[in-house]
C-alpha positions in Angstrom: -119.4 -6.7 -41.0 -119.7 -4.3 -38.2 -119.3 -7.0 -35.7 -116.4 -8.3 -37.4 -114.6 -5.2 -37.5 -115.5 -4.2 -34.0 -113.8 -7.9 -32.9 -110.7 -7.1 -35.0 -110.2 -3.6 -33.3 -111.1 -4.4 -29.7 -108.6 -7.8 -29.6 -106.0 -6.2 -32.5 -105.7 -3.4 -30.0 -105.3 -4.7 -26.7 -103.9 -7.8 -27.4 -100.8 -5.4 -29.8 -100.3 -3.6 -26.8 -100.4 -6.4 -24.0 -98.8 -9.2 -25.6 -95.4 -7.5 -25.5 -96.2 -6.3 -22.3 -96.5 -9.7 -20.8 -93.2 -10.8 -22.3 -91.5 -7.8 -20.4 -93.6 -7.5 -17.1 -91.4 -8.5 -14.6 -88.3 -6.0 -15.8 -90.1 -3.0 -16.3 -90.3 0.3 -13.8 -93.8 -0.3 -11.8 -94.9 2.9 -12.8 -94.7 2.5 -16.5 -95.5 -1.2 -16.6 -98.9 -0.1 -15.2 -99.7 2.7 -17.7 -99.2 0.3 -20.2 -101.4 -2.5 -19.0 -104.1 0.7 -19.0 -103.5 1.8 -22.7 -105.3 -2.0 -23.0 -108.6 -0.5 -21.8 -108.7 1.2 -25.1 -109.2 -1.7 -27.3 -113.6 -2.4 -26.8 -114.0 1.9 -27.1 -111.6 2.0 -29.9 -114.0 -1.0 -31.6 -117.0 0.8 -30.7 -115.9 3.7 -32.5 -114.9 2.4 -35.5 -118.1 0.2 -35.8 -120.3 3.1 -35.4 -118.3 4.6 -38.1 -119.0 2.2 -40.5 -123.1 1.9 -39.7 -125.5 4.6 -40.5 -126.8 8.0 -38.9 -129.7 6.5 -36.9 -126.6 4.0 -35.1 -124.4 6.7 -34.4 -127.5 8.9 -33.0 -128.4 5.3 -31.0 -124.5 5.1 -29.4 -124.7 8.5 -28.6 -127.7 8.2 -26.6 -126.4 5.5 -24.8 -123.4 7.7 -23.8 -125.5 10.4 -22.6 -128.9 8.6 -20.8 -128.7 8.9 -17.4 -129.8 6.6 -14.8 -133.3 7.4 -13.9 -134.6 5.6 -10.6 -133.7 4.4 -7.5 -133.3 0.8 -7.9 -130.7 1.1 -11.0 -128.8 3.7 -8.8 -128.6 0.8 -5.9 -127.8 -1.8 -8.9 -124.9 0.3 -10.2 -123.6 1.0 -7.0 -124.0 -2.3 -5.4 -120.3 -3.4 -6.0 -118.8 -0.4 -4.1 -121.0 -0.4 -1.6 -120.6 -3.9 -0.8 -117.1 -3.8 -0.9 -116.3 -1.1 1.5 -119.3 -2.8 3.9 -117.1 -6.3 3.7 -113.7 -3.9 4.0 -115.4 -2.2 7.1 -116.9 -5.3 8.8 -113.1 -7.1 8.3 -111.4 -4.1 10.1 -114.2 -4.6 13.3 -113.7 -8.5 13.0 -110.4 -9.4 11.7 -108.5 -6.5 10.9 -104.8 -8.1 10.3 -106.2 -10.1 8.1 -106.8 -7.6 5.5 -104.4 -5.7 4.1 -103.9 -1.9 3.5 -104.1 0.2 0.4 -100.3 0.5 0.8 -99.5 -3.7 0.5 -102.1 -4.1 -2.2 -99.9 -1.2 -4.1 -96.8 -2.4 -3.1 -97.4 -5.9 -4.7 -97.5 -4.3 -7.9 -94.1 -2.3 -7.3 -96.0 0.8 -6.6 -96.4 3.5 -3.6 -99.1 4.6 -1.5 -100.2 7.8 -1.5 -97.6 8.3 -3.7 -98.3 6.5 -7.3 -102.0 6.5 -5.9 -103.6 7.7 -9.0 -101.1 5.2 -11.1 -102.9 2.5 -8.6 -106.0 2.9 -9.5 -106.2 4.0 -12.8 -106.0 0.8 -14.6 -109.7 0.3 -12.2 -111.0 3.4 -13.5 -109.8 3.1 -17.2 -111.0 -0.5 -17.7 -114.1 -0.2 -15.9 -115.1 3.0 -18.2 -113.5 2.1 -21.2 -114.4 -1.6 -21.7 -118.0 -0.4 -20.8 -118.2 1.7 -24.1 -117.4 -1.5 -26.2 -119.3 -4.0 -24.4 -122.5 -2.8 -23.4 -122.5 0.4 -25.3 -122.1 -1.0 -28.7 -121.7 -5.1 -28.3 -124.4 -6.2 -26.4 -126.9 -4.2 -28.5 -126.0 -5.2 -31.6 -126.4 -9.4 -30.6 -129.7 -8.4 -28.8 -131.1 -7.1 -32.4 -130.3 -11.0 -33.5 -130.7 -12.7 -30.3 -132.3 -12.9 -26.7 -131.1 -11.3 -24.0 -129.8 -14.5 -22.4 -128.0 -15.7 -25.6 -126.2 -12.0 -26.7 -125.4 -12.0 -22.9 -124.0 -15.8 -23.6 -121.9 -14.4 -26.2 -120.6 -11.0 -25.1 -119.3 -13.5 -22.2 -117.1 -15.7 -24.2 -115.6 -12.6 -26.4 -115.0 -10.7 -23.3 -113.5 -13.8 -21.8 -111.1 -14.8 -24.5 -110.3 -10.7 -24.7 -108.8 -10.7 -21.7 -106.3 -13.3 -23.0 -102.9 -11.4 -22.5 -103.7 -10.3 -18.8 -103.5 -14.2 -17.8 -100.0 -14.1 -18.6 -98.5 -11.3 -16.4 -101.2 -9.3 -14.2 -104.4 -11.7 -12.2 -101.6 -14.8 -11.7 -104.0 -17.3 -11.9 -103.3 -20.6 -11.5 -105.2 -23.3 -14.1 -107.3 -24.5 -12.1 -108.7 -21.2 -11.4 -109.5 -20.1 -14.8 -113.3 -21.9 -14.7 -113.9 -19.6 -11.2 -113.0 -16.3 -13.1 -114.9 -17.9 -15.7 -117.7 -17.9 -13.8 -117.5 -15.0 -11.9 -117.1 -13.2 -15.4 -120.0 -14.5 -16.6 -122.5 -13.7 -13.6 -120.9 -10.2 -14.1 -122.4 -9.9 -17.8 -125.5 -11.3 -16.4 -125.9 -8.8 -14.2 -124.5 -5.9 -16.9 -127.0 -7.5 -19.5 -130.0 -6.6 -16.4 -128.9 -3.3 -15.6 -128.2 -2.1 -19.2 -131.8 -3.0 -20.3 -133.2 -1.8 -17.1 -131.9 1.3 -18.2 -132.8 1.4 -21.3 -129.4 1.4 -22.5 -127.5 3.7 -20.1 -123.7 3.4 -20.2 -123.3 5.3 -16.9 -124.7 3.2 -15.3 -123.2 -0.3 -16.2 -119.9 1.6 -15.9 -120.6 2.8 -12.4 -120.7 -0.9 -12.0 -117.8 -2.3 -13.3 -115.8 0.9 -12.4 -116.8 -0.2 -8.4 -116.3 -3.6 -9.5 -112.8 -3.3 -10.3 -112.1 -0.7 -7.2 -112.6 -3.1 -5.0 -111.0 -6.6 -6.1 -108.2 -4.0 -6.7 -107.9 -2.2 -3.8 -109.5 -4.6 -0.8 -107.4 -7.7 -1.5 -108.2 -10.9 -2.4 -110.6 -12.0 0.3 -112.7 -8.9 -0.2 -112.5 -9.7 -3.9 -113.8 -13.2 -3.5 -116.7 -12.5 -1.2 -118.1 -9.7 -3.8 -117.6 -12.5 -6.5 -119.9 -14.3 -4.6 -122.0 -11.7 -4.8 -121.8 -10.6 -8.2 -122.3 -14.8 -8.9 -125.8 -14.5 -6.4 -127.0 -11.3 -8.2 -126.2 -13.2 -11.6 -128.8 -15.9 -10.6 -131.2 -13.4 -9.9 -130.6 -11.4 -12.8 -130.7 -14.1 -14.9 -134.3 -15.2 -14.2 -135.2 -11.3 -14.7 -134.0 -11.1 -18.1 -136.5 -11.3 -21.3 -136.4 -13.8 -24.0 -136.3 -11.1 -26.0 -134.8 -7.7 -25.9 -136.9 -5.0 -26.5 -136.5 -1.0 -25.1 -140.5 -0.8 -24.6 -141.3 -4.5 -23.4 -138.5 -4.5 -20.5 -140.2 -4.8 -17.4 -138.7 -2.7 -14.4 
């Protein structure tokens, strides 16, 4: 039942608030058309929460801990932070190399309708909102709760396709996609809970930390353009094949293996 009801809040949520979004997109102010694509970010934490609600005292205790652990060595700091740093090392080698063909903070902004410095913060909060706020519904609570049923690989497998089919609305009106690249953002999505799956048991369950990574994550595809985004997809897709081998068969807090 839990899962069920945190499903029905996470999609009922984002997809009530982006499905008239998408049908109104293109004639809305820039400004307010993009803090309403971020109230969609709420959807996975708003699922979480009401989940939680409805388990016992030891969950809620369990979610809370996750909320609160830190990250605790070296190597899960450099995991975390690998999207970031990899994008502003691709954004700085472009500017030595080929520096008209990347463009500035100001054309990525203006693409959406919006100003830089001057809607700044409106730029990058959707980054900031759904690389925080997704976090808390699919690692935080999801992932846990199909690891307690299933191996790593296979809850990974599945927080994949829900996440997928979650983002559903956004297709519409905010990544333009074509069809024929849906399997490539399929792919790249996947590697990316991979790699989430790795770091959140490497952790021991440390929501900081897998929202470090998607926060970066969406910074940069945001914010660099598209060929900085593709080259860190490449990435994140080499880092899922890694990650991938690392994971157990079967999850377990004291069995992980650093």
């Amino acid at each position: 039942m839990p899962l069920l009801v945190y499903i029905l809040v996470a999609y009922g949520c984002t997809w009530g608030l982006l499905i008239p979004l998408s049908g109104v997109y293109a004639t809305t102010d820039p400004v307010v058309r993009t803090l309403w694509h971020t109230l969609g970010s709420l959807g996975p934490t708003l699922g979480a929460l009401v989940a939680v609600a409805t388990q016992g005292k030891q969950a809620r205790r369990q979610f809370l801990a996750s909320v609160l652990r830190g990250i605790q060595d070296g190597g899960a700091w450099a995991w975390a932070l690998a999207p970031l740093v990899v994008g502003i090392l691709v954004l700085f080698l472009g500017q030595l190399l080929r520096p008209e063909a990347l463009p500035t903070l100001s054309d990525t902004a203006a693409e959406q309708g919006l100003r830089w410095p001057g809607d700044g913060l409106v730029f990058l909060l959707p980054a900031i909102a759904y690389g925080i706020l997704e976090e808390v519904g699919w690692r935080g609570w999801l992932l846990p709760r199909l690891q307690q049923r299933f191996s790593a690989r296979a809850a990974t497998g599945w927080v994949a396709l829900i996440w997928l089919c979650w983002h559903g609305p956004m297709f519409g009106y905010r990544f333009n996609l074509e069809p024929w690249m849906l399997p490539g953002f399929a792919i790249s999505l996947f590697a990316g809970a991979v790699v989430l799956t790795y770091l959140w048991n490497r952790t021991h369950g440390s929501l900081p930390a897998v929202a470090l990574w998607h926060l970066g994550y969406d910074v940069v595809a945001m914010s660099g353009g598209p060929w900085v985004a593709m080259v860190v997809s490449f990435g994140v897709i080499a880092a899922g094949i890694y990650c991938w081998r690392q994971l157990p068969h079967r999850y377990s807090k004291s069995s992980f293996s650093h």
